[in-house]
C-alpha positions in Angstrom: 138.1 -69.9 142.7 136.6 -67.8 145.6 132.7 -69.1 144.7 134.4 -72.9 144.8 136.1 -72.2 148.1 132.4 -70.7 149.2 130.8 -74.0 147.8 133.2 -76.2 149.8 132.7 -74.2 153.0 128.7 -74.5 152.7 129.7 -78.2 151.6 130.9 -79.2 155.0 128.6 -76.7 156.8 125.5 -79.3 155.0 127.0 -82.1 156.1 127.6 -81.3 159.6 123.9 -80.2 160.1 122.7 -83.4 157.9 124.9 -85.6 160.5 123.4 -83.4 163.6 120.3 -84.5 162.4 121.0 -88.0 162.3 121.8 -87.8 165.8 118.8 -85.5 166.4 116.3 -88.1 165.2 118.3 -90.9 166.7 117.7 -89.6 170.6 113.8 -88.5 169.5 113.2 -92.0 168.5 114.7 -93.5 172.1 111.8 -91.3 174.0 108.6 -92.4 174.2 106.3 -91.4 173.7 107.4 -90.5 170.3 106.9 -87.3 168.8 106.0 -88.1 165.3 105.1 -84.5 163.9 108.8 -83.3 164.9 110.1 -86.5 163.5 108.3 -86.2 160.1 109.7 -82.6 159.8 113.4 -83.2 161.2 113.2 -86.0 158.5 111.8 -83.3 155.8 114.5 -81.0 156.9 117.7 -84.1 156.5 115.8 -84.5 153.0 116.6 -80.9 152.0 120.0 -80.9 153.1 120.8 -84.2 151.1 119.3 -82.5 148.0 121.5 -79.4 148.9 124.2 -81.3 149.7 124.0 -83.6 146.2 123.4 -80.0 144.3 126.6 -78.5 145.9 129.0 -81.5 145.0 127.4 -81.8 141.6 128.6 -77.9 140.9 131.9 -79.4 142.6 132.9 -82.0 139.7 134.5 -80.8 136.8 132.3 -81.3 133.7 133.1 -84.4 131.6 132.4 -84.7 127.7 130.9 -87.4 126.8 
């Protein structure tokens, strides 16, 4: 029960930095000039955190027999 609690707690903490970087990339792209080397990476970064995030709440769900 502790390592689900644990997975939970890294769950949100994902999701909050995934949503930060929404909002990151959001205010880059209303300042020209652009910087499109710290966009491709912030982009790169929200990319890992989705595939983290999708890992985490895949451990999450209980396993189903077909």
């Amino acid at each position: 029960m502790e390592d689900e609690e644990e997975l939970r707690e890294k769950l949100i903490e994902l999701k909050r930095e995934h949503q930060d970087m929404d909002d990151i990339i959001d205010r880059l792209m209303q300042h020209q000039p652009v910087d499109f080397l710290q966009l491709q990476r912030l982009k790169k970064r929200k990319l890992v955190l989705r595939d983290m995030i999708q890992k985490i709440e895949s451990n999450l769900l209980p396993d189903i027999i077909a």
